[in-house]
C-alpha positions in Angstrom: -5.5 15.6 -33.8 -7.4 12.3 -33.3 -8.4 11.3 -29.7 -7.4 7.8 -29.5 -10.0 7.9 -26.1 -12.4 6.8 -28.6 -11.0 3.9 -29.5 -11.8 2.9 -25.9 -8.1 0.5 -25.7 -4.5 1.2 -24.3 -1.7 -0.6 -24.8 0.8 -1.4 -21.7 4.1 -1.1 -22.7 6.3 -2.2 -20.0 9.9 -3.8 -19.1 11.2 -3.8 -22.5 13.5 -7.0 -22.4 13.9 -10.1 -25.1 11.4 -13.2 -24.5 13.9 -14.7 -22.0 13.9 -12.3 -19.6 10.6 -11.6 -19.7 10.1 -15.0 -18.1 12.8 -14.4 -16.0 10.8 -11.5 -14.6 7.8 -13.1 -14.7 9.2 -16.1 -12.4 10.4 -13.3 -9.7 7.0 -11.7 -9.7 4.9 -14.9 -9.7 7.3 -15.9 -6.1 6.8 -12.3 -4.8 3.2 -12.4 -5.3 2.5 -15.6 -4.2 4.9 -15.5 -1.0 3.2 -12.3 -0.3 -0.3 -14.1 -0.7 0.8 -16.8 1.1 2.2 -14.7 4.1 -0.7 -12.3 4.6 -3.7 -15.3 4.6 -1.3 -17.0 7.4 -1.3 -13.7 9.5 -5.1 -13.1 9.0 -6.0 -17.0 10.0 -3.3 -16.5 12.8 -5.2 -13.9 14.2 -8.6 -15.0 13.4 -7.7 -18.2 15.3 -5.6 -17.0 18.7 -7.9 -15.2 20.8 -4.7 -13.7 23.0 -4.7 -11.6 19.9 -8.2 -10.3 19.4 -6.7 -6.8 20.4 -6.9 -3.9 18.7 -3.4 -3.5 17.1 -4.1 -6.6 15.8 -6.8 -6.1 14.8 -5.3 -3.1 12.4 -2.5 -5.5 11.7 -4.8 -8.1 10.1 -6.6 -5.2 7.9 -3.7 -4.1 6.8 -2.8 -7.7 5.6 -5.9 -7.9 3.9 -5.3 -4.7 2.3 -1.8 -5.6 1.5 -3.3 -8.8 0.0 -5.9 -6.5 -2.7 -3.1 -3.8 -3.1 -0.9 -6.3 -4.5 -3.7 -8.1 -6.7 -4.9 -5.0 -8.5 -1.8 -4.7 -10.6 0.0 -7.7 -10.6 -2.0 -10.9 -11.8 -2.9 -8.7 -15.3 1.1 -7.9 -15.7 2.0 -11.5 -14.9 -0.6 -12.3 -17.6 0.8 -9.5 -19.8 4.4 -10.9 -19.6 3.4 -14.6 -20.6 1.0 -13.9 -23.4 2.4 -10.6 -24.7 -1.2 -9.4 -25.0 -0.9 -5.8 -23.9 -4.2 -4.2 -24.6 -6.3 -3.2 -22.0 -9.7 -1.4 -22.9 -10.1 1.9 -21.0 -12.7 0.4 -18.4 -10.8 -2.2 -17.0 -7.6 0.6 -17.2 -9.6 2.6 -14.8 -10.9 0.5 -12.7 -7.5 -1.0 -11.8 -6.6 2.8 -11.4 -9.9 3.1 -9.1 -9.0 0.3 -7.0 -5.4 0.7 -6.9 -5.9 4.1 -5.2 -9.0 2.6 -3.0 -6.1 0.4 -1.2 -3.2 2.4 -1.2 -5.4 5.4 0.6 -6.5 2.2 2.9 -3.2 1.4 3.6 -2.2 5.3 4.0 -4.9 5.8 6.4 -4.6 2.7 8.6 -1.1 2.8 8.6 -1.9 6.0 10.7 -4.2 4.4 12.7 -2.0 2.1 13.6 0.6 4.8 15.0 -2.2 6.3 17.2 -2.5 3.3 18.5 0.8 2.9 19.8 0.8 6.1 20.9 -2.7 6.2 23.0 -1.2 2.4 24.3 2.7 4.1 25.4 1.8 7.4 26.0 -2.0 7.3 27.6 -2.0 3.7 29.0 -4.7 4.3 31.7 -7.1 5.6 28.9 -6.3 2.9 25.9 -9.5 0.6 26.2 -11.8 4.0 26.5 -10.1 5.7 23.8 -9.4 2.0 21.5 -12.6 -0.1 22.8 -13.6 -2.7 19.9 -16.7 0.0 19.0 -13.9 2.9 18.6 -11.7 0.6 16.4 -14.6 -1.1 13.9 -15.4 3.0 13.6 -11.6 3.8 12.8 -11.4 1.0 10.5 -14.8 1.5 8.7 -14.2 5.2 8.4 -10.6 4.3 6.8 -12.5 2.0 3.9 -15.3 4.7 3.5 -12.9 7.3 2.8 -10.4 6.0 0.7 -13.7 4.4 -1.7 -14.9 8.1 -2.0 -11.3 9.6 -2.6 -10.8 6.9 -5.0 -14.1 7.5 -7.2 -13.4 11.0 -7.0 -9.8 10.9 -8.7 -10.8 8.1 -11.1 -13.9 10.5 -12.3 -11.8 13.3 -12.8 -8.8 10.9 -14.9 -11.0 9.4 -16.9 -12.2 12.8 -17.7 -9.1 13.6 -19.2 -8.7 13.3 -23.7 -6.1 11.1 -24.5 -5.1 12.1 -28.1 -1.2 12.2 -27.8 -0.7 8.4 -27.8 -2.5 5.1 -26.5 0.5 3.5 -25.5 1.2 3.8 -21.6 4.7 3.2 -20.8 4.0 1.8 -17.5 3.5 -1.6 -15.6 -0.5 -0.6 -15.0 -2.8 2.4 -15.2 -1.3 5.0 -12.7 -1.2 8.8 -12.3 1.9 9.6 -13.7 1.4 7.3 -16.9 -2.1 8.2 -17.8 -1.3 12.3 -17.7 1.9 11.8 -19.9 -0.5 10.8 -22.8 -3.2 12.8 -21.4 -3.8 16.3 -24.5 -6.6 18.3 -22.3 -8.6 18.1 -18.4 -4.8 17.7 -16.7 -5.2 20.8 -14.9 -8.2 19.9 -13.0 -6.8 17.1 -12.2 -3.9 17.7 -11.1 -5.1 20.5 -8.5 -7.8 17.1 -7.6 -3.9 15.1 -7.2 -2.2 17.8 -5.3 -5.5 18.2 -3.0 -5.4 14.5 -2.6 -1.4 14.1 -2.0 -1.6 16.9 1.0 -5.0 15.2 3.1 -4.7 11.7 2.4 -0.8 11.1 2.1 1.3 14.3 3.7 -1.4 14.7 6.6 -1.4 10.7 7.7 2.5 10.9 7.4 2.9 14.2 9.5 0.4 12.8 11.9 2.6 9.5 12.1 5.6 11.4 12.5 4.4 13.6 15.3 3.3 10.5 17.3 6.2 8.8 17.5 8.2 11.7 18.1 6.1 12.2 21.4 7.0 7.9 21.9 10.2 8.2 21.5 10.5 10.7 24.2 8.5 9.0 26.4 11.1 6.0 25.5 14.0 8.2 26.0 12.5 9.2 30.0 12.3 5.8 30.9 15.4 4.8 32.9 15.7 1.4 32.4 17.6 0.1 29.1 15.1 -3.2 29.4 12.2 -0.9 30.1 13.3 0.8 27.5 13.9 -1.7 25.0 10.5 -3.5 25.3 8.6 -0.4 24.7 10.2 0.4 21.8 9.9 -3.2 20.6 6.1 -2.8 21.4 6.3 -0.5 18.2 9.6 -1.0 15.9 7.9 -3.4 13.6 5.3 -0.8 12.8 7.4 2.4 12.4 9.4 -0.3 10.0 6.3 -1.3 7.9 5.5 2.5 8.2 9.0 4.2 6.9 9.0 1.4 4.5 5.7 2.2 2.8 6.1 5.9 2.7 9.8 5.8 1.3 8.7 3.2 -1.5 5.8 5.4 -1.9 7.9 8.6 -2.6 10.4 7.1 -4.5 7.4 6.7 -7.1 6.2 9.8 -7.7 9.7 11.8 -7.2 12.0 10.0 -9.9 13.2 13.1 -11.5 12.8 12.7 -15.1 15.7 11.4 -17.6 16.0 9.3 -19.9 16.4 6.2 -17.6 14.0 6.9 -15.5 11.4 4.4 -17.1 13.1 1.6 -16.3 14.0 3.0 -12.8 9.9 4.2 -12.0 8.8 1.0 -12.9 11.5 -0.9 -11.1 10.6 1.0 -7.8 6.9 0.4 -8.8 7.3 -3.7 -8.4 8.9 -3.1 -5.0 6.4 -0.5 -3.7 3.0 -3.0 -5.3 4.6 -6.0 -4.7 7.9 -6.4 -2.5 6.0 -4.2 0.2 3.6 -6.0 0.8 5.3 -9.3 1.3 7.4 -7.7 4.0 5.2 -6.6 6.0 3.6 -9.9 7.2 7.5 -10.9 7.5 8.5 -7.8 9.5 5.7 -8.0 11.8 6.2 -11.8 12.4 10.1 -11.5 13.2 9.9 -8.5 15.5 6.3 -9.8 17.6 6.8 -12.5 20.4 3.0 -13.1 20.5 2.6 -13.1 16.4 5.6 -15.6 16.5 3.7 -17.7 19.9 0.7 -18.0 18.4 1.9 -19.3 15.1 4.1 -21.7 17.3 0.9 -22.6 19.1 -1.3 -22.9 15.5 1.7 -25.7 14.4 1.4 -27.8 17.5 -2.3 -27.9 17.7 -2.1 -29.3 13.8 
C-alpha cells in the first residue's frame, strides 16, 4: 500500500456545491470574517483607549478578542482562497501548521475563557480580596501562563499527528486540517495519538469547563441569596454576557467532535465547523457589547471625541 505522506500534498475537499454556490458561500464567509475582524480590532482599540476599562475583566475580554481575531484567521482566509480559485492542494507543512495553530488558539480561548469565570467569581463571591487575588501582576501571570500552555499543548499534538502514515487517501474531506479529518485517512500511529487527544480533551477542555461550571454554580447562589430583584439583576448582569460567550463556545465546540457518524454528517460537521471558527467569534465582541453599559459608554465616548 503506497503512503501518499511522501508525496508531501493533501487535497481539501470541502462543501461540495456547483460554481454558483460556491460563491454564494464564499460571499457569507468573506461578511462573517470580516464583520468579525472588524468587531474584535474595535473592542481591542476600545479598551486600549478608555482608561475606565484598564480592569482586569477587560483586560481578559480584549485577549480573548485578539484570540478570537487569530482563531478565526487560521482556517478561513486559505478556504475563502480555496473557494474562489478552486486550488485545493495544500502541502503537508502548511496542513500542519494551520493544525498547530488552530489548536494553539482554541486551547487559548479554552483556558481564558476559564479565567475569565474566576474572575467573576473572585469579583461576586470574594469582593474584599479581588485586587489581592486579580492585581495587574496576577493577571499578566494568568494570561501569559494561558499562551505558554496552549503553545506547548499545541506542538505536542501536532508532533504526534504529523507522526501519523497517511496511506489510505490524500484527500481530506474537511474545510481545513483538523483532528477528526487527518485520522480518517490516517493507516498507522492513531493509537498514540488518540490516547495524546483523549489526555488533551480531559486537562485542557473537560477540566476548564468543569472548573467554569462549578464557579458559576457558587455565583448563582450567591445571586439567588441576594434579596433584592435589582441587586439581583445587576450582579447577574455583571456576568451574563460571559457565561453567554462561554455556553456558546463550548456547545459549538462539542457539536464538532460529537456528530455521530452517517452519511450526512459531512455536510452537517463542516457546517457546524464555520459557526464554531467563524460565527463564534463574531459574536462574542457583539454579545459583550450589547449586554456591558461601560463597553457600550466608552464606545459612545470614542464616537464623540472623533
Amino acid at each position: 500500500m503506497e503512503n501518499y505522506t511522501t508525496s508531501k500534498v493533501f487535497y481539501m475537499e470541502s462543501f461540495i456545491f456547483k460554481a454558483e454556490e460556491k460563491l454564494y458561500i464564499f460571499a457569507f464567509l468573506l461578511i462573517i470574517y470580516f464583520t468579525g475582524l472588524v468587531i474584535n480590532i474595535i473592542i481591542i482599540t476600545v479598551i486600549y483607549i478608555d482608561r475606565n476599562l484598564h480592569t482586569p475583566m477587560y483586560l481578559f475580554f480584549c485577549n480573548l478578542s485578539i484570540v478570537d481575531i487569530c482563531f478565526a484567521s487560521v482556517p478561513i482566509p486559505k478556504l475563502l482562497y480555496m473557494l474562489l480559485t478552486n486550488n485545493n492542494t495544500v502541502s503537508f507543512t502548511k496542513c500542519f501548521t494551520q493544525f498547530c495553530f488552530y489548536y494553539l488558539f482554541g486551547t487559548t480561548e479554552d483556558a481564558l475563557l476559564f479565567i475569565m469565570a474566576y474572575d467573576r467569581y473572585v469579583a461576586i463571591c470574594k469582593p474584599l480580596y479581588y485586587h489581592q487575588m486579580l492585581g495587574r501582576k496576577h493577571c499578566w501571570i494568568l494570561i501569559a501562563a494561558s499562551w505558554v500552555s496552549a503553545t506547548v499543548n499545541s506542538l505536542i499534538i501536532t508532533k504526534a499527528a504529523s507522526a501519523m502514515s497517511f496511506c489510505h487517501s490524500k484527500v481530506i474531506h474537511h474545510l481545513f486540517c483538523d483532528v477528526k479529518a487527518l485520522t480518517k485517512i490516517a493507516c498507522s500511529g492513531t493509537e498514540r495519538f488518540f490516547m495524546m487527544m483523549y489526555f488533551e480533551l480531559l486537562f485542557f477542555g473537560l477540566c476548564p469547563f468543569l472548573c467554569s461550571v462549578t464557579s458559576y454554580l457558587k455565583i448563582i447562589n450567591i445571586i439567588l441569596s441576594i434579596n433584592s430583584k435589582n441587586g439581583r439583576k445587576k450582579v447577574f448582569s455583571t456576568c451574563s454576557s460571559h457565561l453567554i460567550v462561554m455556553l456558546l463556545f463550548y456547545a459549538n465546540g462539542a457539536s464538532v467532535i460529537l456528530i455521530p457518524r452517517s452519511q450526512y454528517s459531512e455536510l452537517l460537521e463542516q457546517s457546524c465547523t464555520v459557526i464554531y471558527t467563524a460565527v463564534t467569534p463574531m459574536l462574542n465582541p457583539l454579545i459583550y457589547t450589547l449586554r456591558n453599559t461601560e463597553v457600550k459608554n466608552a464606545l459612545m465616548r470614542l464616537v464623540k471625541s472623533k
